[in-house]
Structures are given as C-alpha cells and as structure tokens.
C-alpha positions in Angstrom: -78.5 -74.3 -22.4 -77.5 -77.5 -23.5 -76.9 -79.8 -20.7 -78.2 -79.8 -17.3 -75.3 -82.1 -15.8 -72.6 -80.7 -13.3 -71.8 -77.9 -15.7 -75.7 -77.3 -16.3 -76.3 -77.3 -12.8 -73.7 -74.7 -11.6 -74.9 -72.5 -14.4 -78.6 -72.9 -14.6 -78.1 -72.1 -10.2 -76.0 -68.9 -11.4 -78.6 -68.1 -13.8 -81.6 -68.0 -11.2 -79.4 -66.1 -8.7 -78.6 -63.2 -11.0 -82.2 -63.4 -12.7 -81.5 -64.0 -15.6 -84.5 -64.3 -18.3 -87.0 -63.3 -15.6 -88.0 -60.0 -17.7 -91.3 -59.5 -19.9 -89.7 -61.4 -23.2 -87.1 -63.9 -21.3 -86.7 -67.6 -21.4 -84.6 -70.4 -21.1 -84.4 -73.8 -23.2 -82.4 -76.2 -21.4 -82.3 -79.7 -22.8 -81.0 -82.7 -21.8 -82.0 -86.5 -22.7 -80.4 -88.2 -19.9 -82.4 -88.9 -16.6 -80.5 -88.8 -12.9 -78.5 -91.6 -11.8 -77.4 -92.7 -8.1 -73.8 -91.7 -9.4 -74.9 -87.8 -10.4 -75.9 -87.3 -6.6 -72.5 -86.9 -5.3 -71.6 -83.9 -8.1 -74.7 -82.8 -9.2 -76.3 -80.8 -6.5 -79.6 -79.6 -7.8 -80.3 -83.3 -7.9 -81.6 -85.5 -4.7 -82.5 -89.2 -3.7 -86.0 -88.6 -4.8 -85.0 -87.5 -8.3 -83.7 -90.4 -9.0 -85.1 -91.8 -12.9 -86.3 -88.8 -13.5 -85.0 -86.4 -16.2 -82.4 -84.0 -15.6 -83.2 -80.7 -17.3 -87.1 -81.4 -15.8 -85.6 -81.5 -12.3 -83.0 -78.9 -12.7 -85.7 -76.6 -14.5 -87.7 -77.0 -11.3 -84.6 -76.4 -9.3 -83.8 -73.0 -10.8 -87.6 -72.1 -10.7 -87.3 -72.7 -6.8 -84.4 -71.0 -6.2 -85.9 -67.8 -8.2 -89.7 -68.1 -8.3 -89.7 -65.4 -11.2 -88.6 -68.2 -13.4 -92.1 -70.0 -13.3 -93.2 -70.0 -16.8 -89.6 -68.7 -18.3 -87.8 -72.2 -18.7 -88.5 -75.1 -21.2 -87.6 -78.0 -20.4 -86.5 -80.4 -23.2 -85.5 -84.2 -23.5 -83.6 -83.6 -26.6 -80.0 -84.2 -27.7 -78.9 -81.2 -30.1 -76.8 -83.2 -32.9 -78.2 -83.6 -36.6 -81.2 -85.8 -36.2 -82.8 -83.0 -34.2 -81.9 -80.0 -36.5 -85.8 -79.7 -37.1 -86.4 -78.9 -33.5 -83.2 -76.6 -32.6 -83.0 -75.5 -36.7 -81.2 -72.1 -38.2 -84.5 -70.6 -37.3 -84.4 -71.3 -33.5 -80.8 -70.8 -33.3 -81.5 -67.0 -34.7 -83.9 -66.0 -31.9 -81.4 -66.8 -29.0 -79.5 -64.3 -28.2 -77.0 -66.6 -26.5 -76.2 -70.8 -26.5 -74.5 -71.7 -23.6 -72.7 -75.3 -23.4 -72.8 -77.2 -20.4 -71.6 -81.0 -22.7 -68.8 -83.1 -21.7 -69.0 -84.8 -24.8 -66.8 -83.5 -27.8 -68.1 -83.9 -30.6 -71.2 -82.6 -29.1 -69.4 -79.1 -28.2 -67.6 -79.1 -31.6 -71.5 -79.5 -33.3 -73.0 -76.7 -31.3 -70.3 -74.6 -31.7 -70.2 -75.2 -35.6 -74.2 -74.4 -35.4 -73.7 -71.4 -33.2 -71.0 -70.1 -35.7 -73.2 -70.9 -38.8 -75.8 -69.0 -37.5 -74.0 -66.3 -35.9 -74.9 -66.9 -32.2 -72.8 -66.1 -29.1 -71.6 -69.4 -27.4 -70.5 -69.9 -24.0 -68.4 -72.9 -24.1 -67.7 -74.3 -20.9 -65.1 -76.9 -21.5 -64.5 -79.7 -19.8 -60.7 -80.7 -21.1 -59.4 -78.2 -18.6 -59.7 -75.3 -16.8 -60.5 -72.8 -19.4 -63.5 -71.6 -20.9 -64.6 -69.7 -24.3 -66.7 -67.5 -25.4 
C-alpha cells in the first residue's frame, strides 16, 4: 500500500477487518514518508493527539495490528516515497512478488508513476483516486 493518509487509513482498517494477509505467507508493505500533523486528526481516524510527529504508516501499521492482532509480524512499515530515487528499494523485482499495489496518494504524478510501474511490471493496481468519486482497478 502506498499511502497511509485518509485513503490509507480507510483501507489499511478494511484490510484488518476482512484479514487480509493474516495467512502463513501474507504481508503488507505500507509506506509513507510523512509523519501526523494536528490537521490529519480531524480526517484521519487511525490517528490521535498522542501520535502527533510521529510517522504515519508506523502508527497506522500499529493501528491495523490492533484492530486484528493476527497482523503482528505481517505489516512493514516503510518511510519511503515510491518515485524514481527509490526504484532500488520498491525495484521490478519487488514489484513481481506482490500480488497486488494498492494506491492510497493524493498526489498525481505520484498515482500516474505507480501505475506506470505496476503496468510495467504487470501488477494488479487498486487505484483509489482522489479527483472524484471513482476508482480503478
């Protein structure tokens, strides 16, 4: 998952609800480089007062993990923005063992890159959009 904003947190709390990646060979990477900010309280509900400067995809990792205890050990939390400068960590190598990328970015050129990835390397995206009320797969 890339993202772990308001997007990232509806999804990541879907996610732990329906157990997803709790089985022998699951797991979740969810990265984000931004930490919490007083204004992602009011719309980013796996997020409290006491988060505050701390990262978002540690905190929201945590979140899912106590919401659905059979996530301990299945998510990876990650500081990292996907764009070019990190293709050595989230490389056509990674990208091929995931069976599915799922976009929680309101940033466009950020969806268009991990959508040109995903299609490069022939990875199912979720895109969730944020121009509208649409979404693509």
């Amino acid at each position: 998952m890339v993202g772990s904003g308001a997007i990232g947190c509806e999804l990541l709390k879907n996610y732990a609800m329906l157990s997803l990646a709790t089985g022998a060979k699951g797991n979740i990477t969810l990265t984000d480089p931004d930490i919490i900010e007083v204004s992602n309280l009011n719309r980013q509900f796996l997020f409290r007062e006491k988060h505050l400067r701390m990262s978002k995809s540690t905190v929201a990792g945590a979140s899912a993990i106590h919401m659905n205890p059979q996530l301990k050990g299945k998510i990876s939390s990650r500081l990292d923005k996907v764009c070019e400068e990190t293709e050595n960590i989230y490389s056509d190598c990674f990208l091929q063992q995931v069976d599915v990328v799922t976009n929680a970015l309101d940033n466009v050129k950020a969806r268009r890159y991990v959508d040109s990835r995903c299609v490069q390397n022939r990875v199912a995206l979720i895109e969730s959009g944020t121009l509208g009320p649409k979404g693509h797969v």
